[in-house]
C-alpha positions as a Markdown table, in Angstrom:
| # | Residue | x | y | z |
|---|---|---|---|---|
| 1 | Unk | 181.6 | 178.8 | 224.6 |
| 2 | Unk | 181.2 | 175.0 | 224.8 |
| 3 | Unk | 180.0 | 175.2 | 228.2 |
| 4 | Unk | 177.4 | 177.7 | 227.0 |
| 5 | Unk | 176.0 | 175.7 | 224.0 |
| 6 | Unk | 175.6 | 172.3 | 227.1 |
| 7 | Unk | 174.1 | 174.7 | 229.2 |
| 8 | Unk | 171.7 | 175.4 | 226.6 |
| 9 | Unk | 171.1 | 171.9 | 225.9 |
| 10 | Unk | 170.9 | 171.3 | 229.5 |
| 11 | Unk | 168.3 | 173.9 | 229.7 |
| 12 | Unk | 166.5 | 172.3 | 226.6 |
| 13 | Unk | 166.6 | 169.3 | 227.9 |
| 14 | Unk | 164.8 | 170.3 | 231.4 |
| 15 | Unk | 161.9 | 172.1 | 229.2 |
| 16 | Unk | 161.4 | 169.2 | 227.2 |
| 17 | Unk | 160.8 | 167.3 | 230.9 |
| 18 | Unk | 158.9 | 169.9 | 232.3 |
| 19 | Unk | 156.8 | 169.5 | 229.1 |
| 20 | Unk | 156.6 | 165.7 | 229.5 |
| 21 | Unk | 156.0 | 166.0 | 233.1 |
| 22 | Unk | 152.9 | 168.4 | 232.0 |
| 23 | Unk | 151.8 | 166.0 | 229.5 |
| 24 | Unk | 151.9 | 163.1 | 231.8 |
| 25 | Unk | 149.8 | 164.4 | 234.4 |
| 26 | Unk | 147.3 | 165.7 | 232.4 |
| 27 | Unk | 147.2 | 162.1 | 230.9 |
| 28 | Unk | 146.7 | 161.0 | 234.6 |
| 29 | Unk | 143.8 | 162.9 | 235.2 |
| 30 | Unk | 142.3 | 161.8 | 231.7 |
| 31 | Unk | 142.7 | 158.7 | 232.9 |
| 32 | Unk | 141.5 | 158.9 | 236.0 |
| 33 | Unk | 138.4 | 160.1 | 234.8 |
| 34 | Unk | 138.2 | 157.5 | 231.8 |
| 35 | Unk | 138.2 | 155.1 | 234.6 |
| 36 | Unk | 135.5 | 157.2 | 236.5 |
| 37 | Unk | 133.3 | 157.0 | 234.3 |
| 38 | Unk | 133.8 | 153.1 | 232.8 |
| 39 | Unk | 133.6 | 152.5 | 236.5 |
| 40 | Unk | 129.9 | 154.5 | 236.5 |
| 41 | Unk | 128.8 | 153.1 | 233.7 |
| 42 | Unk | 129.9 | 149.1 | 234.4 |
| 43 | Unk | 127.6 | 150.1 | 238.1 |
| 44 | Unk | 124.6 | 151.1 | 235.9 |
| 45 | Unk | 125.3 | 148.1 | 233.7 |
| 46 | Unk | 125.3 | 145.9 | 236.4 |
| 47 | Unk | 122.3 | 146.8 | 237.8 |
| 48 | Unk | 120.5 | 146.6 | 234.3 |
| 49 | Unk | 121.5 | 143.0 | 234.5 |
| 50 | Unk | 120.1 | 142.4 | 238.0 |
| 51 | Unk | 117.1 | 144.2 | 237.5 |
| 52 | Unk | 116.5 | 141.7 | 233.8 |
| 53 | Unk | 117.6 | 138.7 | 235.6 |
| 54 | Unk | 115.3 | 138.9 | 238.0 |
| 55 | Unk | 112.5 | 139.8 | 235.5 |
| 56 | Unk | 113.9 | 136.7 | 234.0 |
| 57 | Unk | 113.6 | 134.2 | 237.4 |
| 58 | Unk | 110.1 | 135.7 | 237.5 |
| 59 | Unk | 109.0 | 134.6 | 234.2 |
| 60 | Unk | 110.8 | 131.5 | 234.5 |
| 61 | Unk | 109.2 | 130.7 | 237.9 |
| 62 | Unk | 105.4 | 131.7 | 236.7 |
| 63 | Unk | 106.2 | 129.3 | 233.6 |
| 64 | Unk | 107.3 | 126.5 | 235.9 |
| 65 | Unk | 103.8 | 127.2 | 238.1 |
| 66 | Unk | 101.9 | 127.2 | 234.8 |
| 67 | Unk | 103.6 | 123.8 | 233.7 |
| 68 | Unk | 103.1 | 122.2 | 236.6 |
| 69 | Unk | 99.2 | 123.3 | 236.2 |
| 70 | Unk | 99.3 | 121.9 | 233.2 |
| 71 | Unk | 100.6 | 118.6 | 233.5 |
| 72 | Unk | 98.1 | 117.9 | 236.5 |
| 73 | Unk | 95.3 | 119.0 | 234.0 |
| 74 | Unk | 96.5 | 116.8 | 231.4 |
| 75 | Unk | 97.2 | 113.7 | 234.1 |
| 76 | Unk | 93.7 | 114.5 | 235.2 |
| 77 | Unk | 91.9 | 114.4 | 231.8 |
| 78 | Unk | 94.3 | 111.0 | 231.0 |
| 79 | Unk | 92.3 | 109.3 | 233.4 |
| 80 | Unk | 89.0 | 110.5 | 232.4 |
| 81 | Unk | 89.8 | 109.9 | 228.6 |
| 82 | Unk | 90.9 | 106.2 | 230.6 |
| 83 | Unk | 87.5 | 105.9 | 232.2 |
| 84 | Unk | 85.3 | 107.1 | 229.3 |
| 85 | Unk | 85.1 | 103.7 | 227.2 |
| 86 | Unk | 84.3 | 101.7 | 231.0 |
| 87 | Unk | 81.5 | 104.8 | 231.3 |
| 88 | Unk | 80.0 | 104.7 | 227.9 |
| 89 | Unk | 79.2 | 101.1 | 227.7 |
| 90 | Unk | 77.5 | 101.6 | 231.0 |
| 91 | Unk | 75.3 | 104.4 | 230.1 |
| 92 | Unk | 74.1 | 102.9 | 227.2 |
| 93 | Unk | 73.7 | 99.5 | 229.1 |
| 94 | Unk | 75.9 | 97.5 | 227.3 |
| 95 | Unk | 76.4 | 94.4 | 229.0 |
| 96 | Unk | 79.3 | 91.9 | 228.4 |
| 97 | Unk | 77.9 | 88.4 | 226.9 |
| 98 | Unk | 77.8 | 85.6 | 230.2 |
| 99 | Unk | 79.1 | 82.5 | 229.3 |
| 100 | Unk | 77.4 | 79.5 | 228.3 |
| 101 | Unk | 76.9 | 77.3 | 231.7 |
């Protein structure tokens, strides 16, 4: 009789790994297809991030074009605003006082 009840818990104790065996390979393949799809979505993610970084460079290089108009316009108009006293006193024909001989 005591060989009967370990053969029962023998047998128990196979069940239980055939269970756990079971269990482990179904959590496997949800893993395996957790990963599938962190590794779809991290893809899709990635090329979000391309596609708004260069969106990004493009704004970023059409600001840079725009400053760089701008600073010529305002170097431009610095020497007109420069000029403009030297300008007006000539068209209204101011003339500088000569000095006493």
């Amino acid at each position: 009789m005591a060989r009967s009840q370990k053969n029962g818990r023998l047998e128990e104790a196979m069940a239980s790994l055939a269970r756990s065996q079971e269990n482990l390979l179904q959590n496997q393949a949800i893993f395996v297809q957790s990963q599938a799809t962190f590794q779809a979505e991290l893809r899709e993610l990635q090329r979000e991030n391309a596609q708004r970084f260069a969106r990004i460079e493009t704004i970023l290089l059409d600001h840079s074009r725009i400053l760089a108009e701008h600073t010529r316009i305002l170097a431009e108009h610095s020497r007109a605003l420069a000029a403009l006293p030297e300008a007006v006193r000539d068209k209204i024909g101011f003339r500088p006082a000569q000095p006493a001989p």
